[in-house]
C-alpha positions as a Markdown table, in Angstrom:
| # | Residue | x | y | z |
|---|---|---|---|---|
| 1 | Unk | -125.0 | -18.4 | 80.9 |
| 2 | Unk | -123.1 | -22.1 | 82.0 |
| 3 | Unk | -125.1 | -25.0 | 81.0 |
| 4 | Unk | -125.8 | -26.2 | 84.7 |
| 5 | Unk | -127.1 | -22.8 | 85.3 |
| 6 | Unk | -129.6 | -22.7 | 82.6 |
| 7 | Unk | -130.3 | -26.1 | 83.0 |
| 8 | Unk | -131.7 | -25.9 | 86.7 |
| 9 | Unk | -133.3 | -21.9 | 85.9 |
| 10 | Unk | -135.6 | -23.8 | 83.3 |
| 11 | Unk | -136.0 | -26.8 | 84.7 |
| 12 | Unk | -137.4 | -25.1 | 88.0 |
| 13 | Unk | -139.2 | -21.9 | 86.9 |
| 14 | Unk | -143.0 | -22.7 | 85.3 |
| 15 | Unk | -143.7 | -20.1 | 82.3 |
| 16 | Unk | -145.7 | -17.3 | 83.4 |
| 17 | Unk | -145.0 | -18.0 | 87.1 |
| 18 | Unk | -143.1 | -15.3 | 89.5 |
| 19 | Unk | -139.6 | -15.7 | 91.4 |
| 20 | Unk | -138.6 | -13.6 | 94.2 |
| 21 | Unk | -134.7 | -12.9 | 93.8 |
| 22 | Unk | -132.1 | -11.9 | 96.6 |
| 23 | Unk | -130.0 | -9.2 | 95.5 |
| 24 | Unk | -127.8 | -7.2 | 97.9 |
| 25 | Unk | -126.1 | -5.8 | 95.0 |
| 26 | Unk | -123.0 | -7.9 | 95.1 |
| 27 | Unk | -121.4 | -9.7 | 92.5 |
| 28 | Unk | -123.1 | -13.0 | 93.1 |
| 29 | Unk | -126.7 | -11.8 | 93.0 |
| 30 | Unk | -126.2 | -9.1 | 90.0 |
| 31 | Unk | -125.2 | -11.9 | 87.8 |
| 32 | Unk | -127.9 | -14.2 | 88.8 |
| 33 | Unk | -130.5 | -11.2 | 88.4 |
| 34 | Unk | -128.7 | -10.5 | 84.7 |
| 35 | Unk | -129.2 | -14.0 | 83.9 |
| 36 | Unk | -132.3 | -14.3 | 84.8 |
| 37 | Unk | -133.2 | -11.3 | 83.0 |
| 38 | Unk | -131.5 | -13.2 | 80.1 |
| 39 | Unk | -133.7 | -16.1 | 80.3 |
| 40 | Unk | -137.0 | -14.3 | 80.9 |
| 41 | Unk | -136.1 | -13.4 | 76.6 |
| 42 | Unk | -136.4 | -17.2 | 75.9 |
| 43 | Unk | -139.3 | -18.2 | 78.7 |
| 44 | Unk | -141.7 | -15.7 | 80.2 |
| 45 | Unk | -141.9 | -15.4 | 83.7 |
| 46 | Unk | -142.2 | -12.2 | 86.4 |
| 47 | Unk | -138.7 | -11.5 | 88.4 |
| 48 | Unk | -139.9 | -9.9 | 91.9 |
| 49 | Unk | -136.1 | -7.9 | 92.8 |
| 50 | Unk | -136.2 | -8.2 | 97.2 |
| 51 | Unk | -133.7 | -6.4 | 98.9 |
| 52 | Unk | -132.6 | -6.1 | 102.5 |
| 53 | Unk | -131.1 | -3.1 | 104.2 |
| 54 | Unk | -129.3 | -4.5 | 107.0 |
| 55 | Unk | -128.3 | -0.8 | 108.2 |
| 56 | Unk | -124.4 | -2.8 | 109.8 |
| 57 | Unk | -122.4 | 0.0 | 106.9 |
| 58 | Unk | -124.6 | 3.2 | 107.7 |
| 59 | Unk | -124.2 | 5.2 | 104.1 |
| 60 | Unk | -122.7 | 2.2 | 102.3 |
| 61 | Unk | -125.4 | 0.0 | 103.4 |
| 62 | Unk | -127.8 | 2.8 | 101.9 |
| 63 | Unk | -126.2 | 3.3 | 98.4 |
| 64 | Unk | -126.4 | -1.0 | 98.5 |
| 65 | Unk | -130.3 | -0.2 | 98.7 |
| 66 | Unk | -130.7 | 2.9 | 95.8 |
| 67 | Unk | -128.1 | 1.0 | 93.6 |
| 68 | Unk | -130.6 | -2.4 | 93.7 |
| 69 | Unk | -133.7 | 0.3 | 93.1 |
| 70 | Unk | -132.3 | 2.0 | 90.2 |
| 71 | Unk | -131.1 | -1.2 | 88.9 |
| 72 | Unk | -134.7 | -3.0 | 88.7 |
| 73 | Unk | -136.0 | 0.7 | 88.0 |
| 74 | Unk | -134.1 | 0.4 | 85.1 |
| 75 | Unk | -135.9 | -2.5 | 83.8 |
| 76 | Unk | -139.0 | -2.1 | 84.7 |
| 77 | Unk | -139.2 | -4.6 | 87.6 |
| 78 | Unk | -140.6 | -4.7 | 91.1 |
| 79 | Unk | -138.2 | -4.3 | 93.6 |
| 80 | Unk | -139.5 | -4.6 | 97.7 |
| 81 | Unk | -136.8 | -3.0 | 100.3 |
| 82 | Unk | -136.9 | -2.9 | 103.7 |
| 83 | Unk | -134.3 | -1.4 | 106.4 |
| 84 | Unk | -133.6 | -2.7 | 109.3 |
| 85 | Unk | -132.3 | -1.2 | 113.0 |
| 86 | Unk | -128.4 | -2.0 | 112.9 |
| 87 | Unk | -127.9 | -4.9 | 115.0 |
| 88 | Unk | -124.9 | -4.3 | 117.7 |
| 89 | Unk | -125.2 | -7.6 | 120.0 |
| 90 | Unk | -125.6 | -11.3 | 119.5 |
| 91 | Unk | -124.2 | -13.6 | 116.2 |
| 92 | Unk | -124.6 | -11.2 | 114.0 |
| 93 | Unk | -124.3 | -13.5 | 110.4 |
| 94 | Unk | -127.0 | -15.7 | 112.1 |
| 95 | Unk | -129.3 | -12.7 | 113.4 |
| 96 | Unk | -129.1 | -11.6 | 109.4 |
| 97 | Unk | -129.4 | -14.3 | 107.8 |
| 98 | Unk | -132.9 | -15.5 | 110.0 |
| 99 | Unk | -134.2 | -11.5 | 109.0 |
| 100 | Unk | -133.6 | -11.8 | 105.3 |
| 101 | Unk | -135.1 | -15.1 | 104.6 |
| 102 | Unk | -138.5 | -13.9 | 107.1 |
| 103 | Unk | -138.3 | -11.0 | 104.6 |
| 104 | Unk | -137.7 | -12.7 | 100.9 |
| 105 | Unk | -140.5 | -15.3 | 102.5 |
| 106 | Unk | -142.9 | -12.2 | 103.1 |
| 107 | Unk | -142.2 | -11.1 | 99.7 |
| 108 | Unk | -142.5 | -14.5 | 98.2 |
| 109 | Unk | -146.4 | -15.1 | 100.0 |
| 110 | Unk | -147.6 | -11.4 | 98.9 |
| 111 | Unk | -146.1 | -12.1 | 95.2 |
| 112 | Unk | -147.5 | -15.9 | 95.5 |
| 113 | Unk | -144.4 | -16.7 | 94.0 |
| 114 | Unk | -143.1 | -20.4 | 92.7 |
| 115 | Unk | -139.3 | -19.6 | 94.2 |
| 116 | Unk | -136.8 | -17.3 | 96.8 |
| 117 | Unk | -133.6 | -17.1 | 94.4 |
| 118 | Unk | -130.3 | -16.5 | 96.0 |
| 119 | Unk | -126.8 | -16.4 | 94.7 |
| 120 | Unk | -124.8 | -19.0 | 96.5 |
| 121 | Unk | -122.0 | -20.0 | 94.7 |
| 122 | Unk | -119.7 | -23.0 | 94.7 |
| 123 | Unk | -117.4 | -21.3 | 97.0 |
| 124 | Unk | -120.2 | -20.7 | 99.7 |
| 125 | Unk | -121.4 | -24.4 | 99.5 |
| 126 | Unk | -117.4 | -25.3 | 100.4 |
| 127 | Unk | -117.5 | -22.4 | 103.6 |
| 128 | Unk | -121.0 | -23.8 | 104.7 |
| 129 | Unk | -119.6 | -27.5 | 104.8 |
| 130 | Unk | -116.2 | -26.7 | 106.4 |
| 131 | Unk | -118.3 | -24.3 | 109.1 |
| 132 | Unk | -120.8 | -26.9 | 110.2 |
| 133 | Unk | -117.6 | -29.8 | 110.7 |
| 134 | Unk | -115.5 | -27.3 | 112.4 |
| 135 | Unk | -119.0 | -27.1 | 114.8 |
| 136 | Unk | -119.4 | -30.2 | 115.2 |
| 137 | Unk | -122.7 | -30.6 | 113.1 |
| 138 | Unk | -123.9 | -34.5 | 112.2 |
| 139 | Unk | -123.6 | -35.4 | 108.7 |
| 140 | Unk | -126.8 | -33.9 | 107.9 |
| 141 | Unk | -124.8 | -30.1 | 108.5 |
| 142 | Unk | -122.3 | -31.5 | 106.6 |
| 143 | Unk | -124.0 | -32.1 | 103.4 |
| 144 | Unk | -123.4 | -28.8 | 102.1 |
| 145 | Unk | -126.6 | -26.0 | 100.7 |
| 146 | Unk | -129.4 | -27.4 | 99.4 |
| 147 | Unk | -129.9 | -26.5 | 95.8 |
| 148 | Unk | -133.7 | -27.2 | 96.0 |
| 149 | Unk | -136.2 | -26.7 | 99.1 |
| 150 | Unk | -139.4 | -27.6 | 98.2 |
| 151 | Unk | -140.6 | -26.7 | 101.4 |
| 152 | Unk | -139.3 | -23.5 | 102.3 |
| 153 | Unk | -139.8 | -22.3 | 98.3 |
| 154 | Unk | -135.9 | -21.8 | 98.1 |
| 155 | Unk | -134.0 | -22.7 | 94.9 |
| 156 | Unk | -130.3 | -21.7 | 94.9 |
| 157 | Unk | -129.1 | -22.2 | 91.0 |
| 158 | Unk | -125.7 | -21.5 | 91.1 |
| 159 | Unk | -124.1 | -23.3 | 93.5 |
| 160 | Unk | -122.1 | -25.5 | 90.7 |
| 161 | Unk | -120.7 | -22.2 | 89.4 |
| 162 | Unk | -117.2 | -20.8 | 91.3 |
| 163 | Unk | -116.2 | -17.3 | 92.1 |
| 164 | Unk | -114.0 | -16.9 | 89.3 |
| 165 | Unk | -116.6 | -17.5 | 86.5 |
| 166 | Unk | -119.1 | -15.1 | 87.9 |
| 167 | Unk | -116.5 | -12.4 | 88.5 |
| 168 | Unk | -115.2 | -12.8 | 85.2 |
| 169 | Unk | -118.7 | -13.0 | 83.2 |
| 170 | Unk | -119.1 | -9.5 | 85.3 |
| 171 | Unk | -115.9 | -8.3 | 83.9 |
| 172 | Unk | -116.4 | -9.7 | 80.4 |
| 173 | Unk | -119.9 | -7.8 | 79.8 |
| 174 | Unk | -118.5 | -4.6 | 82.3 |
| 175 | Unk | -121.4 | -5.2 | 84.4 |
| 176 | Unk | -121.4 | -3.3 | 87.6 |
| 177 | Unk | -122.3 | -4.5 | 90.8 |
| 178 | Unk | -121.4 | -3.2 | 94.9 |
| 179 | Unk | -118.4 | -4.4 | 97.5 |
| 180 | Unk | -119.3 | -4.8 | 100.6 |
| 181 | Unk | -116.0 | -4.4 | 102.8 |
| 182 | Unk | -117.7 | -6.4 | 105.9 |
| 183 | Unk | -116.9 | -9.2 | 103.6 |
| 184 | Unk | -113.4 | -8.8 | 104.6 |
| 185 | Unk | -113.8 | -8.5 | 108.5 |
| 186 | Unk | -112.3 | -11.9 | 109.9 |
| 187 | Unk | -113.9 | -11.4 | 113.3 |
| 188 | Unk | -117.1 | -13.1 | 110.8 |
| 189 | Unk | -116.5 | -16.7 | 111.0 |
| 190 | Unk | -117.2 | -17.4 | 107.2 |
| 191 | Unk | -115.0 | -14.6 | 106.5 |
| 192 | Unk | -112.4 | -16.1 | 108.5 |
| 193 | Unk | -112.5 | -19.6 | 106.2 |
| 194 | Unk | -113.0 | -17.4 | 103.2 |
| 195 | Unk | -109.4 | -15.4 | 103.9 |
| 196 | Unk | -107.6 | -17.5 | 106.0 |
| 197 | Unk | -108.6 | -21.0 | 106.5 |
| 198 | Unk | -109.2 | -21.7 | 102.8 |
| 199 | Unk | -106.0 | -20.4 | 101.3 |
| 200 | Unk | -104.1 | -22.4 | 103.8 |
| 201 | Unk | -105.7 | -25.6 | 102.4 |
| 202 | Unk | -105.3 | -24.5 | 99.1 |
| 203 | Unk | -101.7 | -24.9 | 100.2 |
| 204 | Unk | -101.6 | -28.4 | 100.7 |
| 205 | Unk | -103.7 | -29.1 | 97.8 |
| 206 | Unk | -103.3 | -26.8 | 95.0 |
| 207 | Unk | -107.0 | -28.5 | 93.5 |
| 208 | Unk | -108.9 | -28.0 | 97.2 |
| 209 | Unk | -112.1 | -26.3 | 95.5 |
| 210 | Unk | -112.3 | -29.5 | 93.1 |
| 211 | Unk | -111.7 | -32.4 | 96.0 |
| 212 | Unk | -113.7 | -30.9 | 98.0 |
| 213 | Unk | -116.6 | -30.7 | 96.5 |
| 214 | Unk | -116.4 | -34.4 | 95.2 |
| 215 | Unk | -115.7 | -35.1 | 98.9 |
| 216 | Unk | -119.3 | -32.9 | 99.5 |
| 217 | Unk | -120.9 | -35.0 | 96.7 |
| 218 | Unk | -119.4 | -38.8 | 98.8 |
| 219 | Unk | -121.1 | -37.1 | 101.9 |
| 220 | Unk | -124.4 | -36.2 | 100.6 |
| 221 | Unk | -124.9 | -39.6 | 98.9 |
| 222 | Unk | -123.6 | -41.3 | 102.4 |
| 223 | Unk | -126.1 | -39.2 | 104.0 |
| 224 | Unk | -128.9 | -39.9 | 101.9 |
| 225 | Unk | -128.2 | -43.6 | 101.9 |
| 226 | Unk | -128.6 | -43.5 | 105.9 |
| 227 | Unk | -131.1 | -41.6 | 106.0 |
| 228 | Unk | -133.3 | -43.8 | 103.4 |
| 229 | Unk | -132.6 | -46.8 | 105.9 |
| 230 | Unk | -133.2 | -44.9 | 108.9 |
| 231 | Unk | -136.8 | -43.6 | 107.5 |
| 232 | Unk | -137.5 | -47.1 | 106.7 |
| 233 | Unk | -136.3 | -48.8 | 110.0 |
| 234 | Unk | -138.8 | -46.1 | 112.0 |
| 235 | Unk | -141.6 | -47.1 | 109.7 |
| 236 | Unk | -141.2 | -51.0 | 110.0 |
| 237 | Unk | -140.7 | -50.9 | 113.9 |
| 238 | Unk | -141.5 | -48.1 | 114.9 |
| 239 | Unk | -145.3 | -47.5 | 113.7 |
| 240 | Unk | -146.4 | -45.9 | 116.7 |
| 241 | Unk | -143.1 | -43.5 | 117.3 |
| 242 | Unk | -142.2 | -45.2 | 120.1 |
| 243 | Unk | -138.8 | -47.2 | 119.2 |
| 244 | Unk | -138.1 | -50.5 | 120.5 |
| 245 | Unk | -134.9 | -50.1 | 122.3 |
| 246 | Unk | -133.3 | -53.6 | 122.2 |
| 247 | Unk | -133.5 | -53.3 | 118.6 |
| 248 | Unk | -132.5 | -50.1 | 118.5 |
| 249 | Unk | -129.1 | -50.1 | 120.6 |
| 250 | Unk | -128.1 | -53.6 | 118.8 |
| 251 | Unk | -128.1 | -51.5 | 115.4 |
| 252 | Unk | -124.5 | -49.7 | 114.2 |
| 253 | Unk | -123.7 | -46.6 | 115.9 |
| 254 | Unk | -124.1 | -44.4 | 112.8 |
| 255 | Unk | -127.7 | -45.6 | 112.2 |
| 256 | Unk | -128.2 | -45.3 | 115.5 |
| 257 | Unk | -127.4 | -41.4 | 115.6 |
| 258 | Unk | -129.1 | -40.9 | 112.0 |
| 259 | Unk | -132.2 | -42.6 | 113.4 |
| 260 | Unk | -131.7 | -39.8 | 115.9 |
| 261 | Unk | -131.3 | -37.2 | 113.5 |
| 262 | Unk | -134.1 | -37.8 | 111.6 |
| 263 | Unk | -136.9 | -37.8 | 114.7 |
| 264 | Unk | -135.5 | -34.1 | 115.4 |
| 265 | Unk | -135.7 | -33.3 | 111.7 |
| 266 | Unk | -139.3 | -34.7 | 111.6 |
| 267 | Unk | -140.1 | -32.0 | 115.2 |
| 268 | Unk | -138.2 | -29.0 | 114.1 |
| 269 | Unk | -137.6 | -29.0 | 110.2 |
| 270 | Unk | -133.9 | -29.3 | 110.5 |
| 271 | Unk | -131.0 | -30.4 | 112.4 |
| 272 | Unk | -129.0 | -27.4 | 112.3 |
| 273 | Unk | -129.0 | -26.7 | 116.4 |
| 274 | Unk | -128.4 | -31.3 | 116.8 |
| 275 | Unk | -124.6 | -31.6 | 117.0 |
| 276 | Unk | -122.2 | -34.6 | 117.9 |
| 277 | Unk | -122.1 | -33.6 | 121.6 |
| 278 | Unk | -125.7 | -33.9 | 121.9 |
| 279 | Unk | -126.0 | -36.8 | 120.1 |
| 280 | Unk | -123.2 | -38.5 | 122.8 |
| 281 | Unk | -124.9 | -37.3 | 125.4 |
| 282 | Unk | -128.3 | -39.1 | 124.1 |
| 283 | Unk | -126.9 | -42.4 | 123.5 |
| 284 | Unk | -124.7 | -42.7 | 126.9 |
| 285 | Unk | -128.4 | -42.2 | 128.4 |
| 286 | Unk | -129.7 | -44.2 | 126.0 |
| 287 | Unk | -127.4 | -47.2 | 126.5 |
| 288 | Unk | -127.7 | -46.9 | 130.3 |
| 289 | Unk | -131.3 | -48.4 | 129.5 |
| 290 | Unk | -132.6 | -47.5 | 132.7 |
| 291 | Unk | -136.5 | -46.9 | 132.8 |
| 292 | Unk | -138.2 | -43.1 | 133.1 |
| 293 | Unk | -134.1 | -42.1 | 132.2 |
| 294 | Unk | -135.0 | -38.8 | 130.5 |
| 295 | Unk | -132.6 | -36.2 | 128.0 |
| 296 | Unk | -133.2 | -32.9 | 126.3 |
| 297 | Unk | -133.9 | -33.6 | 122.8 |
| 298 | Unk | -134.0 | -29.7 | 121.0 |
| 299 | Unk | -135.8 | -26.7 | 122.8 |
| 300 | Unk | -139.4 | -28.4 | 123.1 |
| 301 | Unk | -138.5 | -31.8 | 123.8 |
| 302 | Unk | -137.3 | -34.8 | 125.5 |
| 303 | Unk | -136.5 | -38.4 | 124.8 |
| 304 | Unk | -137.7 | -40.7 | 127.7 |
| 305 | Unk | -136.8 | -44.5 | 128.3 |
| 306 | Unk | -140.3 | -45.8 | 128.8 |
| 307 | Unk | -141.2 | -49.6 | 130.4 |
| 308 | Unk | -144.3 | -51.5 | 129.2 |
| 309 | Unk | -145.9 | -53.3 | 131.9 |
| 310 | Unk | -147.5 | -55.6 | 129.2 |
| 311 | Unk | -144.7 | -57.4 | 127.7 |
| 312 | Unk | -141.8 | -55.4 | 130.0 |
| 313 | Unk | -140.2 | -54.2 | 127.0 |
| 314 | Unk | -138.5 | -51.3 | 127.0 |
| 315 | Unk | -139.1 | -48.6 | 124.1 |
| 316 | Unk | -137.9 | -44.6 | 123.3 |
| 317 | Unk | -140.3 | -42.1 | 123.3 |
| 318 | Unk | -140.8 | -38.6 | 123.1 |
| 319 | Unk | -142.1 | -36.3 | 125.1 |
| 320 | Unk | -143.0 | -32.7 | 124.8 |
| 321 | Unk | -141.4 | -30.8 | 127.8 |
């Protein structure tokens, strides 16, 4: 097991308490189910095995589900399955990805468990980044997977570990896992950066994996920094959610948009759906200063420009629409 591995399994999981682990049978998730099978010899705790049969490989998709069964059968653990209707329409990755985490968070509540395991990998933290730029995602997108969400109950362990180490621990101790050829399909948009995009950087620099992730590392701390003086400059002025707006346009553009960012991430959880074009089209209302000036501001929501006839001050606030 790599130190950084072990080191955030024990630091995370209580003795005698229950995890819920992803496993589609793949390569990434088999290794973290062995390990954590290895580390359950050194510090007791429960491994719940959750497995979803997203029906997109007919057959294949099936033998995925009795191969994860017999697997956890095999060692006397709980595993919960469910199938779903093959979905045919729509973005299929995001459709999937929404119905597995509903279903390891199902699992997780009947199990009371501590954590939702899943086996992303350095390689997947790289994809998620370059996805959310190409997108056009503020630097919140950009910061890459979290490793630990609190919130949500989601730990993902491995996300200092690369491809090649997991692949070849798999090898090394002939431990079998499934291939899922949908991994290869291009039309999917990770796939395409996975196969395509990707190896053409690697072109240009031969140590991408390496730079890139110290570039993930410069944008989380730059993030974090912002977002720290953005939570702070809301609390000292304003207490009441309504934001001065004098003050608030005179501050740098950057703050201005993480100030932004973090009112949608304190209404909807996240800022995975508030992109750069949103956030241009906020400010140029924003900066027009005009009074009972109104903008979308996420699905539920809008910003207004409000005027207070008591001091004629002009201040941001939002509304529910």
């Amino acid at each position: 097991m790599s130190d950084n591995l072990s080191k955030t399994l024990i630091e995370h999981i209580k003795p005698g308490g229950t995890i819920v682990i992803g496993v589609s049978g793949g390569s990434d998730s088999m290794y973290l189910l062995h390990q954590c099978l290895t580390l359950r010899q050194q510090v007791p705790f429960t491994i719940i095995v959750a497995h979803i049969n997203h029906g997109l490989r007919g057959k294949e998709s099936d033998k995925d589900e009795l191969f994860v069964k017999a697997f956890a059968k095999k060692f006397m653990l709980i595993c919960e399955s469910k199938k779903l209707k093959p979905l045919h329409k729509g973005n299929l990755e995001e459709m999937c990805r929404k119905a597995r985490y509903i279903f390891l968070e199902k699992v997780r509540a009947k199990y009371h468990a501590q954590w939702i395991l899943t086996a992303h990998h350095l390689q997947d933290n790289i994809e998620t980044v370059l996805f959310n730029l190409v997108r056009g995602s503020f630097l919140n997108g950009c910061k890459g997977i979290e490793m630990v969400s609190k919130k949500r109950h989601r730990l993902r362990p491995m996300l200092k570990l690369s491809k090649e180490e997991i692949l070849s621990y798999l090898k090394k101790n002939h431990l079998t896992y499934r291939t899922d050829k949908t991994n290869l399909d291009i039309r999917f948009s990770r796939n395409l950066l996975r196969h395509k995009v990707i190896p053409q950087l690697q072109k240009i620099n031969s140590n991408f994996t390496e730079t890139f992730t110290k570039n993930i590392i410069n944008l989380q701390e730059a993030a974090e920094f912002m977002e720290n003086y953005s939570t702070q400059w809301l609390t000292e002025n304003a207490p009441k959610s309504l934001i001065p707006l004098l003050p608030f346009v005179k501050l740098p553009p950057i703050i201005q948009k993480t100030i932004l960012a973090t009112v949608y991430k304190n209404l909807y959880g996240n800022t995975n759906k508030f992109n750069q074009k949103h956030l241009e089209q906020l400010l140029h209302i924003i900066h027009l200063g005009k009074a009972n000036l109104r903008k979308e501001f996420g699905e539920k929501h809008f910003i207004v420009i409000k005027k207070n006839p008591q001091n004629n001050k002009k201040y941001l606030q939002v509304e529910a629409g």
